[in-house]
C-alpha positions in Angstrom: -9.3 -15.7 17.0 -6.7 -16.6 14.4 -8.2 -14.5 10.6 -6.6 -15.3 7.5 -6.5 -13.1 4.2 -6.7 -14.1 0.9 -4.7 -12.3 -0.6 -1.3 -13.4 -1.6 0.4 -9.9 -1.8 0.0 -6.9 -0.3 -1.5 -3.7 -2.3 1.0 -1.0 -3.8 0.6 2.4 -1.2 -1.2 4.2 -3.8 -4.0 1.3 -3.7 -3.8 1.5 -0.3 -4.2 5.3 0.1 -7.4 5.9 -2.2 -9.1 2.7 -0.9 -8.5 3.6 2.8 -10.2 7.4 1.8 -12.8 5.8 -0.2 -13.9 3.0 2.7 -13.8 5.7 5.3 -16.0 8.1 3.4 -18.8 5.4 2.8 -18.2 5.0 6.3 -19.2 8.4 7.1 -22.2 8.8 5.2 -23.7 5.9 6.7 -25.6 6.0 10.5 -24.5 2.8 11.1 -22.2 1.1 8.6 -22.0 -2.9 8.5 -18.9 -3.9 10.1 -18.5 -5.7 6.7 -17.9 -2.4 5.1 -14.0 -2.3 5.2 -10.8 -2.3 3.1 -10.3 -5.2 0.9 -7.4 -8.6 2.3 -5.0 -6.5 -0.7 -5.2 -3.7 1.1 -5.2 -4.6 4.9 -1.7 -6.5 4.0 -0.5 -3.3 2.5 -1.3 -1.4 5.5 0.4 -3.6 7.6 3.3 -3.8 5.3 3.9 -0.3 5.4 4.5 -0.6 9.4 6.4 -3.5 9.6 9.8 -2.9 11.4 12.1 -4.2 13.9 10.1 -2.8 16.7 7.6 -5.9 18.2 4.6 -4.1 17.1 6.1 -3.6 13.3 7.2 -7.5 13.7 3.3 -8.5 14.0 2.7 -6.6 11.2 5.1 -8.1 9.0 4.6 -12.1 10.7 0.6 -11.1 9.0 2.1 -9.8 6.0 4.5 -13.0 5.5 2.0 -15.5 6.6 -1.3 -13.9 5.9 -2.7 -15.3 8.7 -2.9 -13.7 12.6 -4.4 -13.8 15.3 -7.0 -10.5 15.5 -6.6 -9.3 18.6 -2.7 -9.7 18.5 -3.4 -7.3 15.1 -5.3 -4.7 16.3 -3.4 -4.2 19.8 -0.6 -3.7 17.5 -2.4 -1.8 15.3 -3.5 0.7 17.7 0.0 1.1 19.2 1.0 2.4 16.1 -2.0 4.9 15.8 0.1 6.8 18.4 2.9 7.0 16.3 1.4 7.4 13.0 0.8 10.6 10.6 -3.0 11.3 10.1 -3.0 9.7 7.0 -1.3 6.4 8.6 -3.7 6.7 11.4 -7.2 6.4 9.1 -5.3 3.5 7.7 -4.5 1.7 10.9 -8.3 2.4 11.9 -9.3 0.5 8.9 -6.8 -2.2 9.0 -8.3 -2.5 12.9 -11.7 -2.5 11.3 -10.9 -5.7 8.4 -9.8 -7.6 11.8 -13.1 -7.1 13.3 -14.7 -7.5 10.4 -12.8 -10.9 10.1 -13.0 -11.9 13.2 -17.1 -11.3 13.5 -17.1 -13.8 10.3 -15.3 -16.2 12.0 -17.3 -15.9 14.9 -20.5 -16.4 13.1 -19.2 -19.8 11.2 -20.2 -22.8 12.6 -17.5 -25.3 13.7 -16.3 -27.9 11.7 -15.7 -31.4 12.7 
């Protein structure tokens, strides 16, 4: 399912870092969080912008930070790739740039189609 974001431009790493912490920390004090409890569209581009590369994975990141737009599952198979790859740090924000996508992607999902 192609998301979109609407944000035009991606959050500074700083953002990025104490909104990442501060999402995943609601997240644990919950039993079961809503899936809409995730970063903001700022912040998902500015987690993806800070693993875009020349490598194909790091290319899908930066197509979604140029265009905004993706298609989910294309993002978070990319995403997770890089979890393997990724410092702990980079890996809580990969998780919760795999978590807007679902999130995204379950709205989508739950919009009725338009003529």
């Amino acid at each position: 399912m192609i998301i979109n974001c609407r944000s035009a431009s991606p959050a500074p790493e700083s953002l990025v870092a104490r909104e990442v912490s501060s999402v995943l920390a609601r997240r644990a004090a919950m039993a079961d969080p809503p899936e809409s409890l995730t970063v903001s569209d700022a912040v998902a581009l500015g987690i993806a912008s800070l693993f875009g590369s020349r490598t194909a994975t790091g290319q899908v990141m930066e197509y979604f930070v140029r265009t905004g737009r993706i298609d989910s599952e294309e993002l978070i198979q990319a995403a997770r790739f890089e979890q393997g790859y990724a410092t702990a740090e980079g890996h809580a924000a990969l998780y919760c740039l795999i978590l807007w996508a679902r999130s995204r992607a379950h709205q989508g999902a739950q919009q009725p189609a338009t003529r």
